[in-house]
C-alpha positions in Angstrom: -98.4 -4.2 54.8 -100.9 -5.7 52.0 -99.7 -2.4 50.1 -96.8 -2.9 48.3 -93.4 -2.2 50.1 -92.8 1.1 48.0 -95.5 2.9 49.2 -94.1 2.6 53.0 -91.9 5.5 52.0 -94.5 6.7 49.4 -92.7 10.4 48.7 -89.9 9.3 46.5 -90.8 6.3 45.5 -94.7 5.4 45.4 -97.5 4.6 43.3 -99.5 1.8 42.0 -101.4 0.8 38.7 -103.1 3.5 36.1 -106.2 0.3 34.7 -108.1 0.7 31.8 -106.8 2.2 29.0 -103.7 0.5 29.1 -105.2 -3.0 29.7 -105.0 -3.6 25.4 -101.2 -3.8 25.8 -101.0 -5.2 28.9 -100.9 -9.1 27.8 -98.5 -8.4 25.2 -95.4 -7.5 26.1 -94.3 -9.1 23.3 -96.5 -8.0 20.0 -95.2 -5.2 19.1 -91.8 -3.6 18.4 -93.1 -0.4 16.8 -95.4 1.8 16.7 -96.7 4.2 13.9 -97.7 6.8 17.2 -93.9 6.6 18.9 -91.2 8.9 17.6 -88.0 10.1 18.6 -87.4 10.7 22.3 -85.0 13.9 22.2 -87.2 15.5 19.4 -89.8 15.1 21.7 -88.3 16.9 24.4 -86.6 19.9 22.3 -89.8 21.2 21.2 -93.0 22.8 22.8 -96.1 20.7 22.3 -99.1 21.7 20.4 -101.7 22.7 22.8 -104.7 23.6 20.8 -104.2 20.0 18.8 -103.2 18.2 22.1 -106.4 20.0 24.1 -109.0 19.2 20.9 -108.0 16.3 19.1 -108.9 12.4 19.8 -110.8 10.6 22.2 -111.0 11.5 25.7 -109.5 9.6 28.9 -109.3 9.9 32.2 -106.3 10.6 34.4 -103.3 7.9 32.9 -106.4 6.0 30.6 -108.5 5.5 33.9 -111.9 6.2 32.5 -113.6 7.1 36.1 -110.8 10.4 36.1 -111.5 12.4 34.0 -113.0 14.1 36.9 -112.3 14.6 40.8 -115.6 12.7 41.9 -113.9 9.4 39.9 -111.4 8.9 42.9 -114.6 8.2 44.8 -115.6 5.5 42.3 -112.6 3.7 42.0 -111.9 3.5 45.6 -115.6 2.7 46.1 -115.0 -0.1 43.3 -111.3 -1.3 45.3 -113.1 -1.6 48.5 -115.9 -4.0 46.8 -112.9 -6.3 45.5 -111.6 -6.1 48.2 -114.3 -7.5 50.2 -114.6 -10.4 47.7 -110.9 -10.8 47.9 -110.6 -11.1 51.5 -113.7 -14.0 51.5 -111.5 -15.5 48.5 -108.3 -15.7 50.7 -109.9 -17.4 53.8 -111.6 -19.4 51.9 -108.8 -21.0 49.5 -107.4 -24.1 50.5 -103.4 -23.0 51.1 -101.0 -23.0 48.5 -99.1 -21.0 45.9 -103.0 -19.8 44.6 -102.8 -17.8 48.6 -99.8 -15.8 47.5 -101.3 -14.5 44.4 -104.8 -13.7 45.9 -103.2 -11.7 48.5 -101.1 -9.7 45.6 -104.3 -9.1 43.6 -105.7 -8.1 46.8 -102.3 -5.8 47.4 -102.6 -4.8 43.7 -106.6 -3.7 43.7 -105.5 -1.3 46.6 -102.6 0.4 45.3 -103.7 0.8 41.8 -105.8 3.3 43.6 -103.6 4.5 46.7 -100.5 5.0 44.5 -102.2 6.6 41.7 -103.7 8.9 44.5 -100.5 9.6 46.1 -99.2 11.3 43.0 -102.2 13.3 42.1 -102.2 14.4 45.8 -99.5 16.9 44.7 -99.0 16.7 41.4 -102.1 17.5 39.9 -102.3 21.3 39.4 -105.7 21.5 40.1 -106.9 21.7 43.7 -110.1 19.6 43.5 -108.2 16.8 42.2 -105.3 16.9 44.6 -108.1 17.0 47.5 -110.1 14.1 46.0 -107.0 12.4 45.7 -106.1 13.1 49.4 -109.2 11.6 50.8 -109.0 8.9 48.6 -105.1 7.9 50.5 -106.9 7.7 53.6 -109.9 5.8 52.8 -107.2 2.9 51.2 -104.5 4.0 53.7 -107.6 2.9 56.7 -108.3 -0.3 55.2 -105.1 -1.2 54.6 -104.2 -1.2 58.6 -107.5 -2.7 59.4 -106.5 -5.3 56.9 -103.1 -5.5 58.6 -104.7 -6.7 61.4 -107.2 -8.8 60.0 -107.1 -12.1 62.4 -109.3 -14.2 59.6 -106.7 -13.0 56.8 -103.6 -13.7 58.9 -104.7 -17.2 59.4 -105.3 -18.1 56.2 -101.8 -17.0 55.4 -100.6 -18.9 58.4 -101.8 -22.1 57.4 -99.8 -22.1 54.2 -96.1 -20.8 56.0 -96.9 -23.8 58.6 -97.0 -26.5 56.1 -93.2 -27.0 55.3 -94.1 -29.6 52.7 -96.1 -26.9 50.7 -93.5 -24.1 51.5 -90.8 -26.0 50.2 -92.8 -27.1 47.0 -93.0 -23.3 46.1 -90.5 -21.5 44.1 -88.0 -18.8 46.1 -90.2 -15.9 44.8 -93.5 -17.3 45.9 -92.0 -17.9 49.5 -90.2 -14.7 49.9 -93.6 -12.8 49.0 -95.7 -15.0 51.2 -93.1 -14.8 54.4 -92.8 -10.4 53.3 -96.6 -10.7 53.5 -96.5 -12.1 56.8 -94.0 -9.9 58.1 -96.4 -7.1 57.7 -99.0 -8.9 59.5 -96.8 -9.0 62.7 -95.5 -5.6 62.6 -99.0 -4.1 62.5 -99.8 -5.9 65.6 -101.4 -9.3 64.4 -100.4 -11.2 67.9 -101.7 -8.6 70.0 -105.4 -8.4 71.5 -108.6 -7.2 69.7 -108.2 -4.0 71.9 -104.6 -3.2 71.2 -105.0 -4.1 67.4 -107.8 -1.3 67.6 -105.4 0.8 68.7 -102.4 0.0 66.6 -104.8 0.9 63.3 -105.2 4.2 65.0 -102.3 5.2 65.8 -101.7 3.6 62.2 -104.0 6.5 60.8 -102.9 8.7 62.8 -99.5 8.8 61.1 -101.5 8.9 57.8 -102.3 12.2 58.8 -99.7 13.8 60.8 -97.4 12.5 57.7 -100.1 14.4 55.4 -100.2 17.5 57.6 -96.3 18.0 58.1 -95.5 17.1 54.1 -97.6 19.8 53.5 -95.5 22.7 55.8 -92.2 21.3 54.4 -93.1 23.2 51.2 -95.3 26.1 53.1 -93.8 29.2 51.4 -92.9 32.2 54.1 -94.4 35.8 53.3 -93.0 38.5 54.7 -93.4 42.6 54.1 -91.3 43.9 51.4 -89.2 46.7 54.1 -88.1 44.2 56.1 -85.3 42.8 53.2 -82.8 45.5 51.6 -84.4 46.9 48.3 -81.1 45.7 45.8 -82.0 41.7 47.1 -85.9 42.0 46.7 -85.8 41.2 42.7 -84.6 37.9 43.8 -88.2 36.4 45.8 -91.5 36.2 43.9 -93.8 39.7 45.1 -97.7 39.2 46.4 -98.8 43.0 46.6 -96.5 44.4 49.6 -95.3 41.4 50.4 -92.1 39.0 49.0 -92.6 35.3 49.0 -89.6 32.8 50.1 -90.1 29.6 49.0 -86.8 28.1 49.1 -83.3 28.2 50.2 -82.1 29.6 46.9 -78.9 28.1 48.0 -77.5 28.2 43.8 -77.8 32.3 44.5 -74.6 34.3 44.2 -75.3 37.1 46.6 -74.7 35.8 49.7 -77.0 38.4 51.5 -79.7 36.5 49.1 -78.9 32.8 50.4 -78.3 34.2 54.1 -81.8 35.6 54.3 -83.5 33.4 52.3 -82.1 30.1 55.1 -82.8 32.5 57.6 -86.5 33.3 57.0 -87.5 29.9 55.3 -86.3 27.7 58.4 -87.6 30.1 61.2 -89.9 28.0 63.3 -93.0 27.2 62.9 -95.1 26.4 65.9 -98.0 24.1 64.4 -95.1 22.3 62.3 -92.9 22.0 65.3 -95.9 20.5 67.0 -96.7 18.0 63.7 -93.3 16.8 64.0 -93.1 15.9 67.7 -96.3 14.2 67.4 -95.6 12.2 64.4 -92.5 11.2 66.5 -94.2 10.5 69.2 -96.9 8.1 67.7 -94.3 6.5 65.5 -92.7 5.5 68.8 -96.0 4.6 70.8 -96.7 2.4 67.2 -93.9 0.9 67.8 -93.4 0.1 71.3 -97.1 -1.6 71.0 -96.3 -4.2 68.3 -93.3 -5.3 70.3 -90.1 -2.7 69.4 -88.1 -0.8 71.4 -87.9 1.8 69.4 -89.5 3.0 65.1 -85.9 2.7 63.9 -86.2 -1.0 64.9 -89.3 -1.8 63.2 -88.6 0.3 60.1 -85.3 -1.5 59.5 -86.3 -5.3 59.7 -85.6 -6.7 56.0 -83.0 -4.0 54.7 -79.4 -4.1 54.3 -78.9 -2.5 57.5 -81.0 -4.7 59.5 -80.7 -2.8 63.0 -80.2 0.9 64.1 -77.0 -0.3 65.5 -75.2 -0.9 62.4 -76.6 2.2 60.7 -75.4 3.9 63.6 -71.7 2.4 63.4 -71.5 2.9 59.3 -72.3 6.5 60.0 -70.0 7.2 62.6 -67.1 5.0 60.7 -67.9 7.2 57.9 -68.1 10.6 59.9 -64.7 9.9 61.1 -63.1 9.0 57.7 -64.3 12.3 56.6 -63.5 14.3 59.1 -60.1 15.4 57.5 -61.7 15.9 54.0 -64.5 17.8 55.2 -62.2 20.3 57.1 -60.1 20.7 53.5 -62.8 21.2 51.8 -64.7 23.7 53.6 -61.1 25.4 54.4 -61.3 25.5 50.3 -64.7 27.3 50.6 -63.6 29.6 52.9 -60.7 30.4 51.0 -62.8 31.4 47.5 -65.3 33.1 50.4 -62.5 35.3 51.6 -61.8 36.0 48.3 -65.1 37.2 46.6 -66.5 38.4 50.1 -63.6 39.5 52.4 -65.9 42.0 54.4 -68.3 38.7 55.4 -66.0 36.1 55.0 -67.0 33.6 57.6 -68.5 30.3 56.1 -72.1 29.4 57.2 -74.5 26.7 56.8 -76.1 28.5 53.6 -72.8 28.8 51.7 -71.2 25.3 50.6 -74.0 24.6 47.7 -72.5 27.7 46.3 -69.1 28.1 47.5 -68.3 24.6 46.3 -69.6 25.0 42.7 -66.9 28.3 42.4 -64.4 25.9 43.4 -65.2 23.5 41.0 -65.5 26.1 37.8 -62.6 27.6 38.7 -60.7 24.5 39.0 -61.8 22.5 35.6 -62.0 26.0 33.8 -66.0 25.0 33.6 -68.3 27.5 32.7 -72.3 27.2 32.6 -72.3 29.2 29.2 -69.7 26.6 27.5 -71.4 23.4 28.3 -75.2 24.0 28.4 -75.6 24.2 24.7 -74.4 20.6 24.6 -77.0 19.6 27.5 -80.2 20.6 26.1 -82.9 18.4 28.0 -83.3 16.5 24.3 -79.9 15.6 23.8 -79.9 14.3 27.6 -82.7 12.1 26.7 -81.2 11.1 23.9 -77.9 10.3 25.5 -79.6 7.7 27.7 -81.5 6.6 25.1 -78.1 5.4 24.1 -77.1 4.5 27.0 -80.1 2.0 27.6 -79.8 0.6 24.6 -75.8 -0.4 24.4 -76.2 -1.4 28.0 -79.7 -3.2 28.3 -81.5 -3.4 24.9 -83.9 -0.6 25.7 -85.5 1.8 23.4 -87.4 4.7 24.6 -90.2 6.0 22.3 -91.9 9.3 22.6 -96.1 8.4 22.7 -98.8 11.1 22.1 -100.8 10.8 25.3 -104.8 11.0 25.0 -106.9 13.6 25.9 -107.3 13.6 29.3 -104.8 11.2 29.7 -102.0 13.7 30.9 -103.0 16.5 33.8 -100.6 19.3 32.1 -99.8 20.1 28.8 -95.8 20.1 29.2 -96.2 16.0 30.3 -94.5 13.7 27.6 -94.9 10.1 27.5 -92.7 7.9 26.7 -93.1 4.0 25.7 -90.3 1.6 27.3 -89.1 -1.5 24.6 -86.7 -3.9 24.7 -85.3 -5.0 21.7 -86.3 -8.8 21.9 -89.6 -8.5 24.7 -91.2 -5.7 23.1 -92.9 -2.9 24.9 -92.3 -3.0 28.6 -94.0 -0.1 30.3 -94.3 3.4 30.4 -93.2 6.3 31.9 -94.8 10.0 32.3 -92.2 12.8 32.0 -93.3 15.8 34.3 -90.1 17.5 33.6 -91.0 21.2 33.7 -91.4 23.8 36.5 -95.4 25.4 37.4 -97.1 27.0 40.3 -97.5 24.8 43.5 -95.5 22.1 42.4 -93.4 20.3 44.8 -89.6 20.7 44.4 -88.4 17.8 44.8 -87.5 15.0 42.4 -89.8 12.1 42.5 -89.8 9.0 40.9 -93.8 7.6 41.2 -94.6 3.8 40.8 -98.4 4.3 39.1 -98.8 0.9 38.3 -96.8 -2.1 38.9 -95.9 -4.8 36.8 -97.4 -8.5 37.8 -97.9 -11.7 35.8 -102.0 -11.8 35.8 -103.7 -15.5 36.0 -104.6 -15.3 32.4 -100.7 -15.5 31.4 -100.7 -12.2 30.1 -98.4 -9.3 31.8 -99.1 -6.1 33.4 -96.8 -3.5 32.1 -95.4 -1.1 34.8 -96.0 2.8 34.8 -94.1 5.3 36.7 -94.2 9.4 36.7 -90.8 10.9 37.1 -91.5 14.6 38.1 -88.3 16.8 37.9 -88.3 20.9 38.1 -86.3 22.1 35.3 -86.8 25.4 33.8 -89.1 25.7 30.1 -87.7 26.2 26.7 -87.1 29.9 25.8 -88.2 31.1 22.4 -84.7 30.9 20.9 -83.3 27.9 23.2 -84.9 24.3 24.2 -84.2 23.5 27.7 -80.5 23.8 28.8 -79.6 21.6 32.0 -76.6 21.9 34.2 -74.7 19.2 35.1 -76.5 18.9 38.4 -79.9 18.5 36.5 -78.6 15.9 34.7 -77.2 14.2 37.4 -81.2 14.5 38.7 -82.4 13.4 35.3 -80.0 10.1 35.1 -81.3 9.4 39.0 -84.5 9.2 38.2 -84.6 7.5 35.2 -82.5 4.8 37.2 -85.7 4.2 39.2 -87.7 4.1 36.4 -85.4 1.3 34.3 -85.3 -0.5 37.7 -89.6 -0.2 37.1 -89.8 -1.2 34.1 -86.7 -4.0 34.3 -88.2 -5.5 37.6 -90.3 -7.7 35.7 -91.2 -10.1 38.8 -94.7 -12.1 38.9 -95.7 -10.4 42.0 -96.5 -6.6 42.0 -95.6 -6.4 45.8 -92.1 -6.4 45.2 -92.0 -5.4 41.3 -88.8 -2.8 41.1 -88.8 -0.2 43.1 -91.2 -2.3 45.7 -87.8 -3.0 47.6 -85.5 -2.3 50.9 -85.0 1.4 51.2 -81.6 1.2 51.2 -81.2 -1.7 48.5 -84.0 0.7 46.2 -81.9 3.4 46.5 -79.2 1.7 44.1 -80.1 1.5 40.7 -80.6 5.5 40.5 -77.5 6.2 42.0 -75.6 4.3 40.3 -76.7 6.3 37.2 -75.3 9.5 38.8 -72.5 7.9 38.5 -72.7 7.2 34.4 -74.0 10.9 34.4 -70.4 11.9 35.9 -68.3 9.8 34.4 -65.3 11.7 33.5 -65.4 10.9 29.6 -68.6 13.3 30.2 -68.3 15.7 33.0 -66.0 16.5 35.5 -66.7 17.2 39.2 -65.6 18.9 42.2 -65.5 16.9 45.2 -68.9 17.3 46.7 -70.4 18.5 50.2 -73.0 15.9 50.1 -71.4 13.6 51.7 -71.0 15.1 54.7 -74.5 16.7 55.0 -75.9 13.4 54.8 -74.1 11.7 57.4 -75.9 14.9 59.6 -78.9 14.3 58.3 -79.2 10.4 58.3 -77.8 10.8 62.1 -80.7 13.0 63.1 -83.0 11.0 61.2 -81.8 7.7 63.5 -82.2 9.9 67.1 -85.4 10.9 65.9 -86.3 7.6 65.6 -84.5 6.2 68.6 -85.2 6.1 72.8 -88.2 8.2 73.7 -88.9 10.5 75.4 -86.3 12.4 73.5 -84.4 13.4 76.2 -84.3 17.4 74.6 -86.5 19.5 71.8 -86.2 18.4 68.1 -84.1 21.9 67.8 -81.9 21.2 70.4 -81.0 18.0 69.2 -80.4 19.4 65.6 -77.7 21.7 67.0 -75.9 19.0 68.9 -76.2 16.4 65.9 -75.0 19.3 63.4 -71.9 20.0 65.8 -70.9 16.6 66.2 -71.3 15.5 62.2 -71.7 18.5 60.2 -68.9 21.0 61.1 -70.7 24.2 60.1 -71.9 26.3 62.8 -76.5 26.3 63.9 -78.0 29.4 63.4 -79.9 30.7 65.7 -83.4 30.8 65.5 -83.3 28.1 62.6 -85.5 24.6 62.5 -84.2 23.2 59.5 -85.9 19.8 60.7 -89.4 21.2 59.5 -88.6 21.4 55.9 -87.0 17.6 56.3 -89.6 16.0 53.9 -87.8 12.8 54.0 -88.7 12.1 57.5 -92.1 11.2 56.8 -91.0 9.0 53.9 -87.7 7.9 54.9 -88.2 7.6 58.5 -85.5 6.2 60.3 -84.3 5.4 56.2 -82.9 8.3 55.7 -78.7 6.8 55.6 -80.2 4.5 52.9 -78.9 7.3 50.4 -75.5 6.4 51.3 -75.6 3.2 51.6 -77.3 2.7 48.7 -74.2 5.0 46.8 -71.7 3.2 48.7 -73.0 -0.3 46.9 -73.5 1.8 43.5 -70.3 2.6 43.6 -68.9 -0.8 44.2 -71.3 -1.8 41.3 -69.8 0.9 38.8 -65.7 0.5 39.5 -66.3 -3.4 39.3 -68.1 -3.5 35.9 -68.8 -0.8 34.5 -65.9 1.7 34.7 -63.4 0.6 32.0 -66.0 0.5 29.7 -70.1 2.4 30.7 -71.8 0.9 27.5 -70.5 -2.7 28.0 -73.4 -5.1 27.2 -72.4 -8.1 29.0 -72.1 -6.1 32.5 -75.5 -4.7 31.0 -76.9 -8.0 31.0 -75.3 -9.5 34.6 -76.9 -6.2 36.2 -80.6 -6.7 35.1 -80.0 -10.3 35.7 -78.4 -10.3 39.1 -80.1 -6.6 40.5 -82.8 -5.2 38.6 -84.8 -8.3 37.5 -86.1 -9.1 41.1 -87.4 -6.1 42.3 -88.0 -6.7 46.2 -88.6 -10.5 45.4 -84.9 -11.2 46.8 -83.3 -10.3 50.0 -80.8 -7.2 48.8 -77.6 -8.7 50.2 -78.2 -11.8 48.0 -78.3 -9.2 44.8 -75.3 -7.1 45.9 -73.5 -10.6 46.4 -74.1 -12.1 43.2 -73.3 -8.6 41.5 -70.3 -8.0 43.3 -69.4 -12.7 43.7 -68.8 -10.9 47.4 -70.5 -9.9 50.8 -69.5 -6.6 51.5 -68.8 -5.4 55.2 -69.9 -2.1 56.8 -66.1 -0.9 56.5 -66.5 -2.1 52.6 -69.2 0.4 52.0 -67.4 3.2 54.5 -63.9 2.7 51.9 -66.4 2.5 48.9 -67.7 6.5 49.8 -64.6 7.9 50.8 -62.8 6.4 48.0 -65.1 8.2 46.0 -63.9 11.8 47.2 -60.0 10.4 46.5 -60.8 9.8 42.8 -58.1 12.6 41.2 -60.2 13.8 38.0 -56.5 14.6 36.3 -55.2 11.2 36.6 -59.1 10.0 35.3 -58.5 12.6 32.4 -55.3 11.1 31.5 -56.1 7.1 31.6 -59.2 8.0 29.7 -57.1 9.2 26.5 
């Protein structure tokens, strides 16, 4: 679609351009390689910023520099303002004579539309401020609507036609310019360009319609349950937030040690929800009917065109491969869990779907002597930063810099900012650090594309700028932020999207880093997890994860699959959590209605592990004898990260790996992975 290919699975990774403000460094990527305003990035993040300074000194911006938001009623100007240049875009594109000047009207167009959309997206529920998320809300669907009518556009399809039938000009244009114009035209035909004027009518419906059933059933995911305080035993209550008479369950609190605690809070949180139940089967169903109308036999077939993958079929056999490769290790491992349950619960000591988070983390204490007290002094969130600040720099040249924001700039007071620079092309982005827990924030980690990075026709460059949102817990009086090893783990992932932001330095914004096959975006960040785990740093248990996600990346694909689904969206939860998962459904349970990832990952959802699988072929091939080596540093950016979604993904992994990896590469890859023997690691690392 003429937005850019991250915002088709906007939750995780979305967002487009912040404007103004930043504009003055934009075109000079180059001119500076320090700044009298940058300091120290784990300082930064060890101490509590000044709020009375930061809330009266210095000039006053909008939301990220944007002048127009520095109030709600600005999202209605700057989409107003989009929609204008948009206009005179469109007339500019069917009016250019074809040629490599079509390509980068159509990504101005693509970039005047998500600078706004993208932006939007993040506000929509990170902002705390209702008026602001709403604003930015409405703002999604006015761009989200012209985007599909655009998409459909018969005049603007034409004009791109012209230039992919000339083979003389095609093969004139570089291998960038012609992968963009061809993804650009491949968003044309799955919207429906061949069909009638009637049936593209009602493709941009159904189009918008998915807008808003996606909207509506992202919000339930994270609809906290309130329930009277009687109903839960008095010595558990202390655990859930109170409202009067009433205790508040807004999570799984799957970390929790009381097993009473997790067991009621799965069982209350996931009970079903009627109107949410209803969201999901019609988002299902209109995803289908979307679908079947542009010429596919089923979403899972249009969403997978262009990734790795390439067809539900082959997702379908890795995961199944994979299931049965695992099958023996996930029956040792939750025998293992059932053991330690036994032992610390031997009147209630049958293992249940709320227990391995837990269960598995004992294990793993126990059996590398690792205690939360001994190690989170050395894992303040400062020294974290610091460490890949390290990292970055051995491995790529990067310095991160810690930047007072402006007033206005910033829509919380615990937001850092930090300035990206590379040691010989100066300052190459920025990224916003919304690191710290508050009401009505969303739990999940995000990585957000604000703005993307693009070379503009004046020669000048326009510096990418992402938001990674992370809940970690505040400073205390006496201690900064202390981060277990699984919020590191979080904090290296996103930061791996953000590097692959601010590395992707392509001339097109459509496919600038993250703007990239699901499964192929998916890479970068996790193979940071697997720096964050190395064993010079931390040890680890073998994890559950694994198997979970083979459940839910298997339910994600029958979702997506034949319709009519042949049973309920419950019905088919228990059967697909029998046959891949190995842990009993609870009855009464939809844990399908908290799965945010099916509005942005639809029929995506394996890319997790595929994407790990190829991270971890990237990691033992270079970077395991040595994490910090700069030449592996170097062949990554150069071969990976440098080309965003400008190259197809199995031509990176291939000139990474000088191999083409087969689906029973990737299945050895993971389960290899759970065979790695931390003792024998702990040894050849001495």
């Amino acid at each position: 679609m003429l937005l850019a290919a991250g915002t088709r699975y906007a939750y995780r990774l979305c967002g487009r351009r912040a404007a103004a403000a930043l504009q003055g460094h934009a075109g000079r990527s180059c001119a500076r390689s320090v700044s009298t305003s940058w300091s120290p990035v784990g300082a930064a993040f060890n101490v509590k910023p000044q709020g009375h300074l930061w809330d009266l000194l210095g000039e006053r911006r909008g939301l990220f520099g944007v002048p127009e938001l520095s109030t709600p009623e600005g999202f209605q100007v700057a989409q107003e303002e989009a929609l204008r240049k948009t206009e005179w875009l469109v007339e500019r594109a069917c009016s250019t004579p074809p040629g490599p000047q079509t390509v980068l009207i159509f990504d101005e167009l693509s970039d005047c539309l998500c600078r706004v959309a993208d932006l939007a997206d993040f506000v929509k529920i990170g902002h705390p401020e209702q008026a602001f998320r709403e604003a930015a809300q409405e703002a999604c669907r006015s761009i989200g609507t012209m985007v599909e009518k655009l998409n459909t556009n018969v005049e603007l399809y034409q004009s791109l036609q012209k230039l992919l039938d000339d083979k003389k000009l095609m093969d004139s244009l570089d291998a960038e310019t012609r992968r963009v114009a061809e993804l650009f035209m491949f968003d044309f035909e799955i919207s429906g360009i061949h069909l009638d004027e009637e049936k593209r009518r009602r493709a941009v419906d159904l189009n918008v319609k998915i807008l808003d059933l996606s909207s509506a059933f992202l919000m339930g995911t994270n609809f906290p349950i309130k329930i009277q305080k009687h109903l839960l035993p008095e010595h558990i209550q202390h655990h859930f937030a109170r409202d009067g008479r009433h205790l508040v369950i807004d999570g799984l609190h799957a970390e929790a040690s009381d097993d009473l605690v997790r067991e009621a809070a799965y069982k209350i949180f996931l009970y079903p929800n009627a109107d949410q139940l209803k969201c999901l089967e019609e988002l299902l169903s209109s995803r289908d009917l979307l679908a079947n109308l542009v010429g596919y036999s089923t979403f899972s077939h249009r969403a997978l065109q262009g990734t790795i993958a390439q067809t539900p079929e082959t997702v379908m056999q890795f995961l199944e491969k994979l299931s049965e490769k695992l099958c023996e290790r996930t029956r040792k491992d939750f025998e293992m869990m059932q053991g330690m349950k036994t032992k610390l619960n031997p009147q209630n000591s049958e293992l249940m779907p709320w227990d391995p988070p837990y269960y598995s983390g004992v294990i793993r204490a126990e059996r590398y002597n690792i205690e939360p007290s001994l190690y989170c002094p050395f894992l303040s969130l400062g020294a974290c930063m610091e460490g890949l600040n390290v990292l970055f720099n051995r491995l790529l040249g990067v310095t991160l810099y810690a930047e007072q924001p402006f007033k206005g700039e910033v829509w919380c007071i615990d937001v850092r900012k930090l300035a990206v620079v590379h040691e010989s092309e100066g300052l190459l982005g920025y990224i916003y650090c919304d690191f710290f827990q508050r009401a009505n924030k969303p739990q999940q980690d995000c990585h957000f594309t604000i703005r993307g990075g693009r070379l503009k026709e004046d020669g000048s460059y326009q510096l990418p700028v992402v938001v990674l949102m992370l809940n970690l817990p505040h400073a205390s009086r006496d201690f900064p932020t202390l981060l277990t090893p699984g919020m590191m783990e979080n904090l290296f992932h996103e930061m791996g999207h953000a590097m692959h932001s601010m590395l992707g330095r392509t001339r097109y914004q459509h496919v600038t880093g993250t703007r990239c096959p699901t499964d192929f975006a998916e890479v970068p960040s996790i193979l940071m997890e697997y720096f964050s785990n190395d064993y010079r740093v931390v040890s680890q248990f073998a994890k559950h994860y694994q198997t979970g996600q083979v459940f839910y990346a298997a339910l994600d694909q029958i979702y997506h699959g034949q319709h009519p689904l042949k049973k309920s969206t419950t019905d088919i939860l228990m059967e697909t959590q029998e046959q891949f998962y190995g842990l009993p459904y609870v009855p009464d349970t939809a844990w399908q209605l908290r799965f945010s990832h099916l509005v942005g990952y639809g029929a995506k959802y394996y890319s997790y592990l595929m994407s790990r699988a190829v991270a971890s072929m990237v990691w033992k091939e270079c970077f395991l004898q040595d994490p910090f080596n700069r030449a592996a540093g170097e062949r990554y950016r150069r071969e990976m990260l440098a080309h965003g979604g400008g190259k197809e993904p199995m031509l990176m992994i291939q000139g990474m790996l000088q191999k083409c990896p087969s689906i029973d590469d990737f299945v050895d890859a993971l389960v290899s992975d759970l065979n790695l023997d931390f003792e024998t690691f702990f040894m050849d690392s001495k």
